[in-house]
C-alpha positions as CSV (number, residue, x, y, z in Angstrom):
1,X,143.7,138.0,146.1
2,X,146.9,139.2,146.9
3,X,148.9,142.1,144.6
4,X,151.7,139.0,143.9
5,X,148.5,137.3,142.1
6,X,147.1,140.4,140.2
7,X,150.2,141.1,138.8
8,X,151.0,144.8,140.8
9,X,154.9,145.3,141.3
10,X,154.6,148.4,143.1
11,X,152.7,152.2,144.0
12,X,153.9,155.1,143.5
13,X,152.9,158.7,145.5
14,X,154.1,162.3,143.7
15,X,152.5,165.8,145.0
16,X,153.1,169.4,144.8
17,X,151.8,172.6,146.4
18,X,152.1,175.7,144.4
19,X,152.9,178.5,147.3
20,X,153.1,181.4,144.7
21,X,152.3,181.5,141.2
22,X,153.5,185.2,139.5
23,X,155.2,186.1,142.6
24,X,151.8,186.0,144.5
25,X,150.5,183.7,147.0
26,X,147.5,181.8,145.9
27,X,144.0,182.6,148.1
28,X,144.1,178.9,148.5
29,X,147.1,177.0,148.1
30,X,146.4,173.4,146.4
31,X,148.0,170.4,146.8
32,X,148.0,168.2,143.6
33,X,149.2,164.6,143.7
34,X,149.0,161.0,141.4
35,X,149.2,157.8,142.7
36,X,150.0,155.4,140.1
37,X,150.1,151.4,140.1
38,X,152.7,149.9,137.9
39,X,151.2,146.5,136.7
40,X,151.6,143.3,134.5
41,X,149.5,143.8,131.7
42,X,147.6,140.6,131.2
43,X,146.5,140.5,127.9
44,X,150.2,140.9,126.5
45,X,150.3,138.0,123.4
46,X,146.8,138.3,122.7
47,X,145.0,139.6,120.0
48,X,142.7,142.8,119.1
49,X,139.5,140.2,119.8
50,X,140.3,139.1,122.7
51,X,137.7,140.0,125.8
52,X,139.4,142.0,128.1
53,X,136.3,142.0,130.9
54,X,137.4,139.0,132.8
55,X,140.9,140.4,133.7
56,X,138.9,143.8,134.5
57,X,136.7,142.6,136.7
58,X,139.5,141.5,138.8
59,X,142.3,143.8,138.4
60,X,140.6,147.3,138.3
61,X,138.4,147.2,141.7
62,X,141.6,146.6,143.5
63,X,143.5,149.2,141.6
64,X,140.3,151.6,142.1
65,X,140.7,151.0,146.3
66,X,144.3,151.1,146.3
67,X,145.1,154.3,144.7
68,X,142.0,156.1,146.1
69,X,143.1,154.7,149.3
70,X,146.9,156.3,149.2
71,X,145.1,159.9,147.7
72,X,142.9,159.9,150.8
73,X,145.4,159.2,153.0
74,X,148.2,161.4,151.6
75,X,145.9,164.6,151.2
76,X,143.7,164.5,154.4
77,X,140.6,162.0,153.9
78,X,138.3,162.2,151.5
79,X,137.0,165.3,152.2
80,X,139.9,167.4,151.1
81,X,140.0,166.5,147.7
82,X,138.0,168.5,145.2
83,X,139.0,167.2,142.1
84,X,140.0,164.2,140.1
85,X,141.4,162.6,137.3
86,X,142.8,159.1,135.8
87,X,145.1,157.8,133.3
88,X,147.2,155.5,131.2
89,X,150.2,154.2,130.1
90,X,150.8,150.8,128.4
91,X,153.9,149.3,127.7
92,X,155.1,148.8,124.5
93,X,153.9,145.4,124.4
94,X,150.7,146.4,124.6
95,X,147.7,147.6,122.9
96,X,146.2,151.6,124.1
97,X,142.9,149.4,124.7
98,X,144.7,147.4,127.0
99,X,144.9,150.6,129.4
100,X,141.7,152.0,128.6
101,X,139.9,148.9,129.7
102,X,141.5,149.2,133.4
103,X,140.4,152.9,133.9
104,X,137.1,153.3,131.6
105,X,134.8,150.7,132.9
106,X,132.6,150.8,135.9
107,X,134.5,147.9,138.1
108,X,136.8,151.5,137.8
109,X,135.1,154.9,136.9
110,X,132.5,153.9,139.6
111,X,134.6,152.8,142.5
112,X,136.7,156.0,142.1
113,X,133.7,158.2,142.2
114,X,131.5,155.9,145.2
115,X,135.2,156.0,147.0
116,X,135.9,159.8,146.3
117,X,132.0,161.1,147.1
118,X,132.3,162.4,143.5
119,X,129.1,162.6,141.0
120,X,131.5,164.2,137.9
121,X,132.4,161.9,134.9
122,X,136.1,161.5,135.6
123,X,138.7,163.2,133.2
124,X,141.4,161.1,131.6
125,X,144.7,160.7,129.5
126,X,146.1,157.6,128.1
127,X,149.1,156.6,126.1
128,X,151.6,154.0,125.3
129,X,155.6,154.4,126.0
130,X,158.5,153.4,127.7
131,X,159.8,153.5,130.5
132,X,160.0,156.9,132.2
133,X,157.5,158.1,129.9
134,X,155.8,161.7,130.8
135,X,152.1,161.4,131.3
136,X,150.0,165.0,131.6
137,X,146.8,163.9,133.6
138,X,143.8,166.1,133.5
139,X,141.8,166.9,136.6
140,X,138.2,168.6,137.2
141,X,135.9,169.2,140.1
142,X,134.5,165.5,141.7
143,X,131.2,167.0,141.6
144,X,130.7,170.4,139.9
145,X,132.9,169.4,135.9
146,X,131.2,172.7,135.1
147,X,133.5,174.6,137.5
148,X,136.4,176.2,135.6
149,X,138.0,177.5,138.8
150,X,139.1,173.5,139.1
151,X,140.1,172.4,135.7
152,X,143.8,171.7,135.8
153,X,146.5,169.1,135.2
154,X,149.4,167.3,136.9
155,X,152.1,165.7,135.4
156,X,153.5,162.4,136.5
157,X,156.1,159.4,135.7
158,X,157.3,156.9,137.4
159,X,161.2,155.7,135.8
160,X,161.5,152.1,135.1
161,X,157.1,152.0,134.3
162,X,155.5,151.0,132.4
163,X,158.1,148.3,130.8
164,X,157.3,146.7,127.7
165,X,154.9,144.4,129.0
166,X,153.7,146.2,132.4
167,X,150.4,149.4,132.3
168,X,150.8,151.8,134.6
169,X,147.5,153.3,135.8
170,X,147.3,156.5,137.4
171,X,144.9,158.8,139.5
172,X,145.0,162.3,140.1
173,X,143.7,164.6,142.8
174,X,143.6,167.9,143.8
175,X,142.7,169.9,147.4
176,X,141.6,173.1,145.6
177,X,141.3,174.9,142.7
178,X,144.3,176.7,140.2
179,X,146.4,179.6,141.7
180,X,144.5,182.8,140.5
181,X,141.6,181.3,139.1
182,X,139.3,183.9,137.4
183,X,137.8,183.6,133.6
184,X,134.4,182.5,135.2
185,X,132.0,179.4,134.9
186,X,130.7,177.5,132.3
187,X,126.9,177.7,134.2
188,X,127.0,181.6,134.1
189,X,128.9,182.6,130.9
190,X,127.7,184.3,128.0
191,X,125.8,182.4,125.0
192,X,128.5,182.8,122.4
193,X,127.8,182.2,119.0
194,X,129.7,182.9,115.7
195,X,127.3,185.4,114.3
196,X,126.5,187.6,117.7
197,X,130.4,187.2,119.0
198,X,131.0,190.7,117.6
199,X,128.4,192.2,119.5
200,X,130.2,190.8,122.5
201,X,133.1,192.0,121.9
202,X,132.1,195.8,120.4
């Protein structure tokens, strides 16, 4: 089915690299990037019964390969990336579920994750707005969430998306971990509880 049919009007690429973070060069310098699909929400008009799995099961696979296939390309295969993330926006015409139900099912989650080698439960943001509208998406490790070294977010927008009746569905990746990482892991830290924290901390 071609993108004309499915509604897609375009893709949009964004990355950075941090090359110093508190005047110091990170031990590994990351590249973090979104690729986000701006598309007609098909479920505009109808009502908070509707079933929205027909529409998914044809609309999210292909946003799944598409925007795993720009990451991979843009940041050096699938090898390179470490971490990932999705997201949100619906247009104002929209319901939140409307977005949710492109990104949180398996015809998306799953493809992401078989396409990215990734075992993690992926992180995620979502939202309604206009135009323009500022979208922070969360990221973790594809394969180790417990690994704080990796937790981190990128921000990401795209200026005339989502409009009124248009989602905008984003995915985030990242080639390392954050500049300076160093409070530990959640597999080796301490047991904290209220009543011994102060004989942590004495």
């Amino acid at each position: 089915m071609s993108p004309d049919n499915l509604g897609i009007r375009k893709i949009v690429f964004y990355s950075e690299e941090i090359l110093s973070e508190n005047g110091q060069a990170p031990a590994v310098t990351a590249v973090r990037a979104t690729a986000a699909a701006v598309v007609a929400n098909p479920w505009v008009g109808g009502t908070p019964s509707d079933d929205l799995s027909p529409e998914v099961m044809k609309l999210a696979p292909v946003l799944a390969r598409k925007l795993t296939n720009v990451l991979a390309a843009e940041l050096g295969g699938v090898d390179a990336i470490q971490a990932f993330g999705k997201a949100a926006i619906v247009g104002t015409a929209g319901e939140i579920e409307h977005g949710a139900a492109l990104i949180h099912t398996p015809f998306f989650g799953n493809l992401v994750r078989e396409f990215f080698e990734g075992e993690s439960i992926i992180c995620f943001a979502d939202d309604r707005g206009d135009a323009g509208s500022n979208l922070v998406v969360p990221l973790w490790h594809k394969n180790a969430a417990a690994t704080r070294t990796h937790y981190q977010t990128i921000s990401t927008r795209v200026g005339d998306a989502p409009l009124p009746g248009e989602i905008v569905v984003v995915l985030g990746a990242s080639t390392g971990p954050r500049p300076h990482s160093r409070i530990g892991d959640r597999l080796t830290d301490p047991a904290v509880k209220a009543d011994t924290i102060g004989e942590l901390i004495s």
